[in-house]
Steps between C-alpha positions, in 0.01 A plus 500: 500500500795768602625425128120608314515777725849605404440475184175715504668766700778523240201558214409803745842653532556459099173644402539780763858583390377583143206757573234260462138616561236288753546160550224285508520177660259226330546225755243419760599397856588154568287363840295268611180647281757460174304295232649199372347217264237289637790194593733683694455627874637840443770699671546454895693781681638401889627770718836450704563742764348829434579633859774664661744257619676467852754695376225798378548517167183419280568184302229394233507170241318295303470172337285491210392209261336510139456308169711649231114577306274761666500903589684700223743258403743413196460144297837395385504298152558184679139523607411359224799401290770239595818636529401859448607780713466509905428818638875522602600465148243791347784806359456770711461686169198308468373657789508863440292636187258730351064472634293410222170496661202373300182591673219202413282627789176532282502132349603352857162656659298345268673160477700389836635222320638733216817354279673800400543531100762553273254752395531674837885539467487603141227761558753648781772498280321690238445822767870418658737365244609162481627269786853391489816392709510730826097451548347363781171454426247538787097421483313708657155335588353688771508148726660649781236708583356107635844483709412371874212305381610116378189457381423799306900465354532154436149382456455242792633566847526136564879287581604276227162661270677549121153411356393807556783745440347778278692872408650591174803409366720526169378249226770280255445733216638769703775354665609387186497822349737623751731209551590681138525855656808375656414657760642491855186404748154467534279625782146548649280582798341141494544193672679333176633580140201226387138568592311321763339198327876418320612130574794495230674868598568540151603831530714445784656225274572719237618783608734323774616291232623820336685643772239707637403519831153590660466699791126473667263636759615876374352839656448839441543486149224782483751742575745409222480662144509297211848531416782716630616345806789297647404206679689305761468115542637375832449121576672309789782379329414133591758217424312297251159638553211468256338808636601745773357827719533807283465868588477712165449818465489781228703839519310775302668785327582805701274749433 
């Protein structure tokens, strides 16, 4: 944990040192109200100390424990492709590029199990100019307005319920259209790159397979423009992880 945090506190200091404008963080908290998919138990937080000791001093720890999948996090393209990258092994120019928000807000209210089109990403292109190697693309879906409520966000509040799971997502046609962007990662403020009722995460698939990874369970992407901002991906560099904790945030331009 002291290494994600360095690392996120050297972000600050860079982005500070070179006049940026206001940063805006698009993680949420991680505690015990965290969502995570139906089959996991979710993050558990214990308290050492937290008192003054004998000595005086005020001493405070913890000892947390998580799955790899769940809050804002990062998937790695060993998620779902052998012997594709861990976490660890993602370039750290990987994880430092240029916003590209896509705002599908209007088709995910009437359709909670929306597949985002190729159509979508085109149509955005058209008004900002074409996607290409220092993009990170991120959805922006409106979902985490249901943040706090499992049921409302994933579509059943019930342990081990993936029968159930229904929110939007981005649909093969799409991902395949920008596994040839070449671009750098994908992201959005949803429980998973696929929609709800997916079973064969062929999105995931795809764009993993292509050296893309997908950060999920994004916020605030209402205060981000559609293009025009630096954006900071900061994962727990975990040996060999599949997935990993990830604070990102967005620094706009000074004003």
């Amino acid at each position: 944990m002291k290494i994600f945090y360095s690392f996120f506190c050297f972000f600050l200091f860079f982005v500070s040192s070179v006049g940026a404008g206001e940063i805006v963080d698009l993680t949420h908290s991680f505690s015990q109200n965290t969502i995570y998919w139906p089959t996991e138990k979710g993050f558990e937080l214990e308290k050492i100390g937290w008192t003054k000791t004998p000595q005086g001093y005020f001493y405070a720890a913890n000892l947390f424990k998580a799955p790899e999948h769940g809050g804002t996090h990062i998937d790695a393209p060993v998620h779902f492709t052998q012997g594709g990258r861990s976490v660890d092994e993602i370039p750290p120019s990987q994880l430092v590029g240029q916003a590209a928000v896509i705002d599908v807000r209007p088709a995910c209210a009437k359709d909670r199990d929306y597949e985002i089109s190729k159509k979508d990403v085109q149509s955005w292109e058209k008004n900002h100019g074409p996607l290409g190697a220092e993009d990170i693309v991120l959805f922006y879906t409106g979902w985490d307005k249901y943040w706090g409520d499992k049921k409302k966000y994933l579509g059943t509040d019930k342990f081990a319920d993936v029968k159930n799971l229904h929110f939007p997502g981005i649909s093969s046609e799409a991902a395949n259209y920008l596994k040839n962007k070449n671009i750098k990662g994908v992201g959005l403020d949803t429980p998973s790159l696929d929609h709800g009722p997916s079973h064969s995460f062929m999105s995931h698939r795809i764009l993993l397979n292509a050296n893309i990874y997908g950060i999920e369970n994004v916020t605030c992407l209402d205060k981000l423009p559609a293009r025009g901002v630096n954006l900071y991906v900061a994962p727990m560099k975990i040996e060999q992880g599949t997935g990993a904790p990830v604070r990102i945030f967005a620094v706009l331009p000074a004003s």
